[in-house]
C-alpha positions in Angstrom: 129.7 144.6 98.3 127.5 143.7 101.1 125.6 140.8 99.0 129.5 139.3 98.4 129.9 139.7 101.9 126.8 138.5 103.0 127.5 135.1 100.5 130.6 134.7 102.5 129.5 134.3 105.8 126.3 133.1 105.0 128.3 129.6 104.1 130.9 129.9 106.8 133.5 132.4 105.4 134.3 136.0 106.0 135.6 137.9 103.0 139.5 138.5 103.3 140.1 140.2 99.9 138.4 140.5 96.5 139.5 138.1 94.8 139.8 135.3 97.2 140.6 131.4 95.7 137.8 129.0 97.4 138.5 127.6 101.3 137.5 125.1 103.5 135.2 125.7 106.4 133.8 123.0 108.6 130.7 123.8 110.8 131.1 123.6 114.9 129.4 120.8 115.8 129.1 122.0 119.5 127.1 125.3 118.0 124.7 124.3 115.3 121.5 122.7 115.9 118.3 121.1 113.7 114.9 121.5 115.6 112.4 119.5 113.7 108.8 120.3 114.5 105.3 118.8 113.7 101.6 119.1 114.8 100.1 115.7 117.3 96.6 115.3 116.4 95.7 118.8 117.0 97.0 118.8 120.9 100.3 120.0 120.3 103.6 120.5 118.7 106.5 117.6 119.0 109.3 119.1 118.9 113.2 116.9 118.6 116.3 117.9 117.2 119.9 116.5 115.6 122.7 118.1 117.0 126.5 117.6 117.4 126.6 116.8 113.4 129.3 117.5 110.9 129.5 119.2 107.5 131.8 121.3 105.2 131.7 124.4 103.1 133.7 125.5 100.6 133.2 129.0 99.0 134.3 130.8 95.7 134.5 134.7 96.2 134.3 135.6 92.8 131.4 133.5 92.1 129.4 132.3 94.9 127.0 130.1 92.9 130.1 127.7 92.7 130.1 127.5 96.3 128.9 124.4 98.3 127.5 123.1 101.4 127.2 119.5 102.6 126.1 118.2 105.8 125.6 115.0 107.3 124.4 113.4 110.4 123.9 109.6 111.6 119.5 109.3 111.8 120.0 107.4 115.0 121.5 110.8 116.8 118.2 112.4 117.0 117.3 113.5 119.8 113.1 113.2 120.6 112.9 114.1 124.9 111.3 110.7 125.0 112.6 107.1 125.0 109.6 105.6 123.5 109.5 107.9 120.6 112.8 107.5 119.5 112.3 103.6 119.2 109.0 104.3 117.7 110.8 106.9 114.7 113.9 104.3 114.7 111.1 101.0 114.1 109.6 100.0 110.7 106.7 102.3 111.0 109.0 105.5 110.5 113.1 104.7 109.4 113.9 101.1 110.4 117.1 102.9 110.5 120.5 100.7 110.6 123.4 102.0 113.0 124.9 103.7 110.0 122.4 105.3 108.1 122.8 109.1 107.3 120.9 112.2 106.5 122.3 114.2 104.3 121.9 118.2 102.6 124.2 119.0 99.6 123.5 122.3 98.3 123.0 122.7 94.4 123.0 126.6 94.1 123.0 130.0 96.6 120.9 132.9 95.4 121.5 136.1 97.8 118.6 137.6 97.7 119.2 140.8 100.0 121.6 142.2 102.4 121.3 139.3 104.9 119.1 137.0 103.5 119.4 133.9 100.7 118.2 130.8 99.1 120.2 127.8 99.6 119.0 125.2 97.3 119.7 121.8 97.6 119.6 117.6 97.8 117.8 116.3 101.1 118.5 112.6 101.4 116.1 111.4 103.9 114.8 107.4 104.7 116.8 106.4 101.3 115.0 109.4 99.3 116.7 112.1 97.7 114.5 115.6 97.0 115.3 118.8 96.3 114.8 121.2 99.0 115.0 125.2 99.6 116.4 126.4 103.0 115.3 130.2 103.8 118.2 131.8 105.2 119.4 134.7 107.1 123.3 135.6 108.1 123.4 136.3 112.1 126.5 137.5 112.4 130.5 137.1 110.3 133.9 138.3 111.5 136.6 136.9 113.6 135.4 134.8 116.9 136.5 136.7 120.0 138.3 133.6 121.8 139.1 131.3 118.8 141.0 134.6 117.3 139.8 132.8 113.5 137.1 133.8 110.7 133.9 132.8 111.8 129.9 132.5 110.8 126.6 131.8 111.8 123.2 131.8 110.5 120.0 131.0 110.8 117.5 128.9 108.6 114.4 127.3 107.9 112.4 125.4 105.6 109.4 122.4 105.5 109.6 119.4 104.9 106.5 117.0 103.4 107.5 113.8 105.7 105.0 111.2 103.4 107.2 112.0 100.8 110.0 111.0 102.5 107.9 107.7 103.3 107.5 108.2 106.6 103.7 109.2 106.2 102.4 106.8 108.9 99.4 108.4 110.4 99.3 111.1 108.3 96.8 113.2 108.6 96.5 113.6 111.8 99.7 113.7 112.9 100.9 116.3 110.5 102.8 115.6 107.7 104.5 118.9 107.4 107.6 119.0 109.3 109.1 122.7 110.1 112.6 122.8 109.9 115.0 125.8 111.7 118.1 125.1 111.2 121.3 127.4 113.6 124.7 126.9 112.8 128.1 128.6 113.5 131.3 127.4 110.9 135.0 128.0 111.2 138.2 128.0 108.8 139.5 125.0 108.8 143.6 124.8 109.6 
């Protein structure tokens, strides 16, 4: 039982009875957070972040493989600390990203693989390219939010990312190409 219930909040619902049809979540965009991370010639790690983005999940109780996540977020709202990177990540070196262009995570399958931990599996469209991509997950906490009085969840995630194959390899070595990835979100039942 605690796997099922695990599966549930892990994509944003808490369990309400066995046999549950599958519901809507939507994340809260003022509580979930990407920090994107990457080693500078040796010297240090860069650190920048997406924030304030928007996604839905919808969950099937009595099989949670046919459950879904999907997540999207404008390229241009990342957020570096510095003006110059930005421009330099938004310029044809890196994304020679248009206003509208999105990132985007779909999830392709959930595999609970202990009492709070999983494997969400899914399509990372990055700079035009599409991979598949496995997110290491943990559930931090399920139930009903104390103020909002609704079913609630939030976990924790990680995974790397291999930004050349992404094409946005430029000076790759030595400024890594491996991009660490920890993802926090929180998710609510929609009305």
């Amino acid at each position: 039982m605690k796997k099922i219930l695990f599966a549930a909040a892990l994509i944003g619902t808490a369990a309400t009875s066995a046999f549950a049809a599958p519901e809507k979540y939507t994340l809260d965009s003022s509580h979930s957070q990407i920090l994107f991370s990457y080693n500078h010639l040796g010297y240090s790690t860069t650190w920048g972040m997406f924030s304030g983005f928007e996604g839905e999940i919808m969950f099937d109780q009595e099989d949670p493989a046919n459950s879904s996540v999907s997540v999207s977020m404008p390229v241009k709202s990342m957020f570096t600390g510095w003006e110059a990177r930005f421009n330099h990540f938004m310029s044809d070196d890196f994304f020679g990203a248009a206003d509208d262009e999105m990132v985007s995570f779909t999830s392709t399958g959930i595999e609970v693989t202990g009492e709070d931990t999983a494997k969400i599996t899914g399509d990372l469209t990055l700079n035009g390219v599409t991979k598949s991509v496995v997110l290491d997950a943990k559930l931090n906490k399920a139930g009903e939010h104390p103020m909002a009085k609704k079913p609630w969840a939030g976990f924790d995630a990680t995974t790397t990312l291999v930004r050349s194959e992404y094409e946005l390899g430029q000076f790759a070595p030595f400024v890594g190409d491996e991009v660490e990835v920890k993802i926090s979100v929180e998710a609510t039942k929609a009305e």
